[in-house]
C-alpha positions as CSV (number, residue, x, y, z in Angstrom):
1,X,-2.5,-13.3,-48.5
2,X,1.3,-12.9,-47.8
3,X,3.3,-15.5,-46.0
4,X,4.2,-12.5,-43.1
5,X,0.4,-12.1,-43.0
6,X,-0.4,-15.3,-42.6
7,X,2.1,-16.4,-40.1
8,X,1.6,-13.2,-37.6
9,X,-1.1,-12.7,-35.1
10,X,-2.2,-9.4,-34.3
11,X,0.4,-8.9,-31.5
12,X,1.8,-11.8,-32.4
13,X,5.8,-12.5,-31.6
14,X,6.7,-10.7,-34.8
15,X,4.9,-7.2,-34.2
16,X,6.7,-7.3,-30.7
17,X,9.8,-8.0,-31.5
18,X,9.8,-5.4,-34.6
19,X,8.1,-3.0,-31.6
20,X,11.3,-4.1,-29.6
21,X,13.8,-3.9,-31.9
22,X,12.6,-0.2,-32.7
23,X,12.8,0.3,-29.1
24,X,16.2,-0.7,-28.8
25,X,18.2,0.7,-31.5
26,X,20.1,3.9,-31.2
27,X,19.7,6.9,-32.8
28,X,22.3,6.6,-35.2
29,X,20.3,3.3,-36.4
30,X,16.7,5.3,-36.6
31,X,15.9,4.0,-32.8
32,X,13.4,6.0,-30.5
33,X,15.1,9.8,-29.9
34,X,16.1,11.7,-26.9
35,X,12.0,12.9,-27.1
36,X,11.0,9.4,-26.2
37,X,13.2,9.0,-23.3
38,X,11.7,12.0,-22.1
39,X,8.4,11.2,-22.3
40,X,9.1,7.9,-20.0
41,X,10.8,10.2,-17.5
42,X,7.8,12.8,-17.7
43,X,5.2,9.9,-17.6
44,X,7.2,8.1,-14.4
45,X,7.3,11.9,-13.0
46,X,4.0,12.6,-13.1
47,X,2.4,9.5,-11.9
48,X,4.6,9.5,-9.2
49,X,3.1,13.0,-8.6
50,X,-0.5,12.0,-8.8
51,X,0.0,9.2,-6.2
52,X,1.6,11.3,-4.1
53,X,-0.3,14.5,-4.1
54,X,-3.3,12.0,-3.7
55,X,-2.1,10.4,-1.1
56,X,-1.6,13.3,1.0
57,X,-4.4,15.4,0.4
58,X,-6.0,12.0,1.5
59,X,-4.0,12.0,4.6
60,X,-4.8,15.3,5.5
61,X,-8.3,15.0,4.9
62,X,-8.4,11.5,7.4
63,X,-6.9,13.5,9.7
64,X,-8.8,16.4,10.1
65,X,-12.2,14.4,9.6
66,X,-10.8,12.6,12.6
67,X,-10.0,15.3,14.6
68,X,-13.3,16.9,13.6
69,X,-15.4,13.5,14.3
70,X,-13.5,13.0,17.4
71,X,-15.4,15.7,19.1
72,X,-19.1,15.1,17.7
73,X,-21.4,12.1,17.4
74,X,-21.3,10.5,13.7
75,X,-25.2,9.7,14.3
76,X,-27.8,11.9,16.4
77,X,-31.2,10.5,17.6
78,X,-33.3,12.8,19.5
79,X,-34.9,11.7,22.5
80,X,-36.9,14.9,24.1
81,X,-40.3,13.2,23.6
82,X,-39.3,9.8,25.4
83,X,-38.3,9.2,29.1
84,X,-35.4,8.0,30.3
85,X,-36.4,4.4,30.3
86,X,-37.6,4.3,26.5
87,X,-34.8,6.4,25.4
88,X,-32.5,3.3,27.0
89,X,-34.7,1.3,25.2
90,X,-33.7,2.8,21.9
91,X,-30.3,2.9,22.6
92,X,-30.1,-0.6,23.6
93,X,-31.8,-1.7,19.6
94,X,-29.1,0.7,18.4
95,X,-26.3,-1.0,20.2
96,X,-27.5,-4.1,17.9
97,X,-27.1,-2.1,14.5
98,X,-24.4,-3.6,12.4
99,X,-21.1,-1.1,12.5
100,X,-22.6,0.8,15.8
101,X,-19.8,1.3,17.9
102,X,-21.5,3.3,21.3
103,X,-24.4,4.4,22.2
104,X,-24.0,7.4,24.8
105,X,-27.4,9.3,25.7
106,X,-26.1,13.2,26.5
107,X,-27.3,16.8,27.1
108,X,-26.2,20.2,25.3
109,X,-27.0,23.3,26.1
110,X,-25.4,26.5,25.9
111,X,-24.3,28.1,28.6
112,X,-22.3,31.6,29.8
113,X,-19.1,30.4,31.6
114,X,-17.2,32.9,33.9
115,X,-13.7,33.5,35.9
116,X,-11.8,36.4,37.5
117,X,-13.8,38.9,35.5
118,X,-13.5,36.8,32.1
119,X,-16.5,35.6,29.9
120,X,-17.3,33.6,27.1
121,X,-20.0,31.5,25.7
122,X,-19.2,27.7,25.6
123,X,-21.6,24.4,24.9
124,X,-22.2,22.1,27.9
125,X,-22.2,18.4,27.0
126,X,-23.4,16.0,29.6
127,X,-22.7,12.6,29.5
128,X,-22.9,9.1,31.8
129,X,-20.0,9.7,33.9
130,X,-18.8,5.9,33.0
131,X,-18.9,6.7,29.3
132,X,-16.1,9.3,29.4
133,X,-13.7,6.8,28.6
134,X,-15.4,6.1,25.0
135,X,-14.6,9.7,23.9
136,X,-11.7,9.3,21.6
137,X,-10.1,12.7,22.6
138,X,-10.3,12.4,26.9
139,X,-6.9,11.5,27.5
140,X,-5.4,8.8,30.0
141,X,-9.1,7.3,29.3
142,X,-10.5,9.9,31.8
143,X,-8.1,9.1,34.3
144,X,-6.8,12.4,35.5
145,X,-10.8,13.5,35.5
146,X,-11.9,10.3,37.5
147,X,-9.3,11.3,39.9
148,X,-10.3,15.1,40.3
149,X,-13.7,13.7,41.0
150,X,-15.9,13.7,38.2
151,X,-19.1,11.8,38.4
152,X,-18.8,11.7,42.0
153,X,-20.7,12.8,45.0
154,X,-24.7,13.9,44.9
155,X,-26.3,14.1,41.3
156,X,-22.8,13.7,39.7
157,X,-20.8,15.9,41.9
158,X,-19.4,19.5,40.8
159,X,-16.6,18.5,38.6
160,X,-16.5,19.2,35.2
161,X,-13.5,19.1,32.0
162,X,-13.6,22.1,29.7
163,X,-11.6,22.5,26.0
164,X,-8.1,23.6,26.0
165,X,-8.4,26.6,24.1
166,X,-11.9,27.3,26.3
167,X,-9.6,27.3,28.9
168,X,-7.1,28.8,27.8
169,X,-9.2,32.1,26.8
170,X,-10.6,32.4,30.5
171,X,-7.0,31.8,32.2
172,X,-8.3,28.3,33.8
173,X,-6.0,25.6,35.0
174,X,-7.4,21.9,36.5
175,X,-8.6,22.8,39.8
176,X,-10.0,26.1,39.2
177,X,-13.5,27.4,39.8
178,X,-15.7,29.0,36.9
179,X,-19.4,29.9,37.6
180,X,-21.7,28.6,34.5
181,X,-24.9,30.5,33.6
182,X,-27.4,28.6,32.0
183,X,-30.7,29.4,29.6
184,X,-32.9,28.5,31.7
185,X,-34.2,30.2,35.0
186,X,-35.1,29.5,38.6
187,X,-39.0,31.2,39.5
188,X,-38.9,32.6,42.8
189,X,-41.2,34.9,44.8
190,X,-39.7,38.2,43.7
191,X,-39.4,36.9,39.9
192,X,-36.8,34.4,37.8
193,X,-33.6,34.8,38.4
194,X,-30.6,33.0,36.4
195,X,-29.9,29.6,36.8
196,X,-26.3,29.5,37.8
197,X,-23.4,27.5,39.7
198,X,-20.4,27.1,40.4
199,X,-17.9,24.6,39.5
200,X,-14.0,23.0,39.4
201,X,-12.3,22.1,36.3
202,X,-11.2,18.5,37.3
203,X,-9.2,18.6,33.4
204,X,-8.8,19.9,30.4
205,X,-9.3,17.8,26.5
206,X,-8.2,18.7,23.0
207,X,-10.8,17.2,20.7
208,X,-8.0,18.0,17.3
209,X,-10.7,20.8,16.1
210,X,-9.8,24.2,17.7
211,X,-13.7,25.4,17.2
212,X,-14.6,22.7,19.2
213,X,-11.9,23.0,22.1
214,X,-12.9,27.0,22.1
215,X,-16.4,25.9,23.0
216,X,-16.9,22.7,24.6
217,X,-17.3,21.4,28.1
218,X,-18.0,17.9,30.0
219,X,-20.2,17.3,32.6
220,X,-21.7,14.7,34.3
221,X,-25.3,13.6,32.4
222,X,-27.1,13.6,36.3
223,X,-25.7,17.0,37.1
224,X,-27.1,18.3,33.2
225,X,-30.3,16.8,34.1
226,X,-30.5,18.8,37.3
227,X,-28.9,22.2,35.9
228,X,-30.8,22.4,32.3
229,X,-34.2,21.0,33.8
230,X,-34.0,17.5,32.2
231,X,-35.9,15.6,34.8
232,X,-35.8,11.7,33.9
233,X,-35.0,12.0,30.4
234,X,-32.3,12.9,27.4
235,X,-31.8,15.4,24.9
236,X,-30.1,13.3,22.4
237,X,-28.0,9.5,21.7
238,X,-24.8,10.1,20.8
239,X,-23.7,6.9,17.7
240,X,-20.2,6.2,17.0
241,X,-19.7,4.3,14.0
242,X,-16.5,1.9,12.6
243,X,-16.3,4.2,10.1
244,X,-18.3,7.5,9.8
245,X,-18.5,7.7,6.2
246,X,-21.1,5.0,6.3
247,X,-23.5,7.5,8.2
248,X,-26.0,7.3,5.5
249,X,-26.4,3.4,5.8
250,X,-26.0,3.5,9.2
251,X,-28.9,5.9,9.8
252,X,-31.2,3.8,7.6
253,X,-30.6,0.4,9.6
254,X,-31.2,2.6,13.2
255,X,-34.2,3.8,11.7
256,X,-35.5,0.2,10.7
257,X,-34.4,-1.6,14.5
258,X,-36.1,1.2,16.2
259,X,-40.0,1.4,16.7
260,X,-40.7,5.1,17.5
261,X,-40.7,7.2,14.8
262,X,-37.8,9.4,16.1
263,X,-35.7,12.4,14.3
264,X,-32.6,11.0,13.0
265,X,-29.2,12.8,11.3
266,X,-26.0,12.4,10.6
267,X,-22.5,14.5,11.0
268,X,-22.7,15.6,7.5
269,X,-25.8,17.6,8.4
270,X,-23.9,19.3,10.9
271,X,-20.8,19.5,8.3
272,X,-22.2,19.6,4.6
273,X,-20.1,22.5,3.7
274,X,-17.0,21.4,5.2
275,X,-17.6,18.5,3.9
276,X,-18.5,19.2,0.2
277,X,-15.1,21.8,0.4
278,X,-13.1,18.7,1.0
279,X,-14.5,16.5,-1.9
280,X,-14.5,19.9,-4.1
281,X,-10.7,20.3,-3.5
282,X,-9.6,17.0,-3.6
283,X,-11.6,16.2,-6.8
284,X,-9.8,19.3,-8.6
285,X,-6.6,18.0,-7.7
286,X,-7.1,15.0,-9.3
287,X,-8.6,16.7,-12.2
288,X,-5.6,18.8,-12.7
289,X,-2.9,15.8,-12.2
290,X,-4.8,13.7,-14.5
291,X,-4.6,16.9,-16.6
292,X,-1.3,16.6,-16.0
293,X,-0.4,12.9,-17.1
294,X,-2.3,13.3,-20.4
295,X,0.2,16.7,-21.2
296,X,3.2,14.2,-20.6
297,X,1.9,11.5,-22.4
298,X,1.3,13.7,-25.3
299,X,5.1,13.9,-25.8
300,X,5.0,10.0,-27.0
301,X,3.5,11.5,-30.1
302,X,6.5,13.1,-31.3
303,X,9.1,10.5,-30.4
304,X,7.0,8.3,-32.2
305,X,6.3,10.2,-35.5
306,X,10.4,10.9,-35.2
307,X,10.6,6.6,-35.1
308,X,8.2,6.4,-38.3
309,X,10.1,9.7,-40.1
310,X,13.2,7.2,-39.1
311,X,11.9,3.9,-40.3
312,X,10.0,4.8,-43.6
313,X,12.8,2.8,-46.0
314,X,11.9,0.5,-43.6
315,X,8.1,0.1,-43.0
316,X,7.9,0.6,-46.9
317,X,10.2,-2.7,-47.3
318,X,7.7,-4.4,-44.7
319,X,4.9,-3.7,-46.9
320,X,6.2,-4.9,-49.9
321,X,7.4,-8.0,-48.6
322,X,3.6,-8.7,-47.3
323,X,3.0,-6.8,-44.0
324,X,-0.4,-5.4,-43.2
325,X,-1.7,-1.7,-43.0
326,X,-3.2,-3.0,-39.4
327,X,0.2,-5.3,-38.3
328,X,2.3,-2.0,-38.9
329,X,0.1,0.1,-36.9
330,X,-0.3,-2.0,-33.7
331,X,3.9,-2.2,-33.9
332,X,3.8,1.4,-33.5
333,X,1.0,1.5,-31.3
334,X,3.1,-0.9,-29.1
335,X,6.2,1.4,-29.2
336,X,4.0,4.0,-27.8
337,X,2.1,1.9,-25.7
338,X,5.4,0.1,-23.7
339,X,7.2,3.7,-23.1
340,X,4.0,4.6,-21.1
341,X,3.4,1.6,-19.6
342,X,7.1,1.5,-18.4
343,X,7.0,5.2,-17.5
344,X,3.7,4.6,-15.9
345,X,5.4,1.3,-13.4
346,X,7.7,3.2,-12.6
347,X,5.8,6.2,-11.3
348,X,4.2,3.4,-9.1
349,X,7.0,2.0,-7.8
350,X,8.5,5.5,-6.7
351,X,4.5,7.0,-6.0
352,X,4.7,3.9,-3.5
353,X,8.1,4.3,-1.6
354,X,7.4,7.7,-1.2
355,X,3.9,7.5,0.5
356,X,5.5,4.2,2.3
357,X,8.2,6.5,4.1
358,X,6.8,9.4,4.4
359,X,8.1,10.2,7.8
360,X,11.6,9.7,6.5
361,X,11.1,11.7,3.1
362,X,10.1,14.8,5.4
363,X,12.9,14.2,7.4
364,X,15.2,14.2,4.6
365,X,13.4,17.5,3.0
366,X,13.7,18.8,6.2
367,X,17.4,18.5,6.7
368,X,17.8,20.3,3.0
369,X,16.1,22.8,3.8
370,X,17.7,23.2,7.0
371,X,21.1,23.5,5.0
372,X,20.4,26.6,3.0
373,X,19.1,28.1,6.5
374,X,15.1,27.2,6.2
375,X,13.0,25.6,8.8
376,X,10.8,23.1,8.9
377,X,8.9,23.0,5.5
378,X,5.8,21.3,7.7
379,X,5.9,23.0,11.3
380,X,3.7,21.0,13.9
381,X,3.1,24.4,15.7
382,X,1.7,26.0,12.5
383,X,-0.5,23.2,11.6
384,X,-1.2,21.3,14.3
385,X,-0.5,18.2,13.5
386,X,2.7,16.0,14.3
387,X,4.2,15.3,11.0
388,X,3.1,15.1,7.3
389,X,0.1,12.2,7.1
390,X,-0.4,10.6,4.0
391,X,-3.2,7.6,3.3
392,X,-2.5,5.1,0.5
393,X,-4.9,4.3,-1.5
394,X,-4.5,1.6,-3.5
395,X,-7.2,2.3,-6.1
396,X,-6.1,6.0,-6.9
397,X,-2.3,4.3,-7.4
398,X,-4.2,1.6,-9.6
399,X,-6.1,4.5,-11.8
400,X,-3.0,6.6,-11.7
401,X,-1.4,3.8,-13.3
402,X,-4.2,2.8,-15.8
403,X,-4.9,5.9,-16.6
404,X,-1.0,6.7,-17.9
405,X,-1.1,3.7,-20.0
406,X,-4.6,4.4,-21.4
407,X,-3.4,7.8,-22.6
408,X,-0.3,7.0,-24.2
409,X,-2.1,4.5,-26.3
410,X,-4.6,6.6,-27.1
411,X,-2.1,9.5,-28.6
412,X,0.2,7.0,-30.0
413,X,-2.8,5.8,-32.8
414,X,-2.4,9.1,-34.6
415,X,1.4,8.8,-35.6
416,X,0.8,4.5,-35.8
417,X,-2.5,5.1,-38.5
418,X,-0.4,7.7,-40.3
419,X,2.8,5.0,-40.5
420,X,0.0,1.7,-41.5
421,X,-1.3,4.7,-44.5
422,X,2.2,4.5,-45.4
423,X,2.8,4.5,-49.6
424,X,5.5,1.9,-49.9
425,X,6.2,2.7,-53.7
426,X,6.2,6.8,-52.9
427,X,8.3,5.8,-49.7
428,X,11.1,3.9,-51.6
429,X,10.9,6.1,-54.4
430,X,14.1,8.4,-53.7
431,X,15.6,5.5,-52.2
């Protein structure tokens, strides 16, 4: 065995500081070419990218799960076959389940809501007056409703809140009168008639989802047991959860503290396809980024067969002097291997700072494209929400990042085996 053999490791201090040395020289010297600087650029590009889109598709998808969540239970246990005491019962076990956040026992029905000649069909939630406050979307913490009246006077008075866009479609303001028409009927001697009242909008909510807003309205759970015929009992428990996306858990621990064997299910029930269409897309989009990276790091293929077409006088010398098929191969590999693990750090780096300031990167796009006479390139009235979200996630950044570095290894072995196959005696031949 040669001396150079025998004193190198694999990836010992001489491969690296050959791989370095190659790194660093110039062209003019047989260094890394113009391509290989342009595949760290592409590599720190497209990570960055990946984070980025990631993180904001991620955003977006918090946000309207929120706004969506904010509006409906994240676990439903029906209660029709119990009276009111047992269905307290149950709620009081479930209030015990670990990540339970509120238990609220409500009524919904639908119902035909009138005013100055204007109809439309909405969906009546009632709820314990007291409990208003835990509905993320009431604003003021049901302030402004507490002080119209709500929940007060005889079987929880005649107040009631209705959805912004509800509202809006009927012309009501707070303090107006609408007449509600419910399912079910009143028998009297010449036949049933409709079950009807009226009643005065004490407020109006915006739950973030505008197909709730156009339906919903509040009202006090005595008053729904006396309108919709709910004498001393519930329809269903309303279960908020820490975080909703544990549903699936959640509902198997409510299902183990409770004795009755009650119907039990979850948001995503309610929302599989919305759901799934979320996942779909933002699974894609990952696809097609990663897609992405792998295109860019293929361009550390030709800088590096241009380093080896560079260095043969060189890598032939090696190998006479004692140097290994494998040693020459993992110097290459490691030329390959350090511009994407560069490009791939810095892609971090910037995928970081940009998700980190958002709010001032839209600000700054914003004030661009207000110079060449655009407007707003993401307009709160157009998509409802106040400015661009983005959620970090650490372990997409972390894959991004791995994922960059695994790929340019991986295409750099090609040019590195075809440098290590190298014929020293044809290479110096013509020399």
């Amino acid at each position: 065995m040669s001396r150079t053999d025998s004193t190198s490791a694999p990836f010992g201090a001489f491969e690296r500081t050959l791989a370095w040395r190659y790194l660093r020289a110039r062209r003019e010297h047989g260094g890394a070419s113009l391509i290989s600087i342009i595949s760290f650029v592409g590599i720190a590009l497209a990570v960055w990218a990946l984070i980025t889109i990631m993180s904001v598709m991620g955003g977006f998808r918090a946000t309207l799960l929120d706004a969506l969540l904010g509006g409906q239970p994240h676990v439903y246990v029906s209660t029709t076959q119990l009276t009111q005491d047992d269905a307290d019962a149950v709620a009081a076990q479930i209030r015990e389940v670990p990540g339970v956040l509120t238990v609220t026992p409500y009524i919904e029905e639908t119902v035909l809501v009138t005013h100055s000649g204007r109809s439309a069909g909405a969906l009546v939630k009632a709820i314990p007056a007291d409990s208003l406050a835990d509905q993320p979307f009431i604003p003021d913490d049901g302030e402004t409703a507490y002080a119209a009246g709500f929940g007060d006077g005889r079987k929880g008075g005649n107040v009631i809140l209705m959805g912004a866009f509800l509202a809006a479609d009927l012309g009501v303001l707070p303090g107006d009168t609408v007449n509600l028409v419910a399912p079910q009927v009143n028998a009297t001697i010449g036949g049933s008639t409709p079950r009807n009242k009226n009643y005065v909008v004490g407020d109006v909510f915006k739950t973030g989802s505008v197909e709730l807003d156009k339906v919903y309205i509040f009202m006090p759970l005595e008053q729904g047991q006396v309108f919709f015929k709910y004498p001393d009992s519930y329809e269903l428990l309303d279960i908020r959860l820490r975080d909703p996306e544990t549903s699936d858990t959640a509902m198997q621990r409510i299902f183990t503290s409770i004795a009755q064997p009650l119907r039990i299910f979850d948001w995503k029930n309610q929302r599989a396809s919305y759901l799934n269409a979320l996942n779909i897309e933002r699974m894609m989009m990952m696809i097609v980024m990663m897609i992405l990276v792998s295109i860019t790091a293929l361009n550390i293929i030709t800088g590096v067969v241009m380093l080896v077409k560079n260095k043969t006088r060189d890598i032939a010398i090696l190998r006479t002097i004692g140097a290994g098929r494998t040693a020459m191969m993992r110097v290459f590999v490691m030329v390959g291997a350090t511009l994407g693990m560069l490009g791939a750090l810095t892609g971090l780096v910037l995928g970081l700072l940009t998700v980190l300031n958002i709010g001032a990167v839209e600000a700054f796009l914003n004030t661009v494209v207000g110079l060449f006479g655009g407007g707003r390139i993401f307009d709160a009235d157009v998509y409802g929400l106040e400015g661009l979200p983005a959620d970090l996630d650490i372990g997409m950044a972390i894959f991004a990042t791995v994922w960059a570095i695994a790929m340019s290894v991986l295409v750099t072995i090609w040019p590195a085996w075809r440098a290590a196959d190298l014929d020293p005696v044809e290479a110096l031949r013509f020399e």
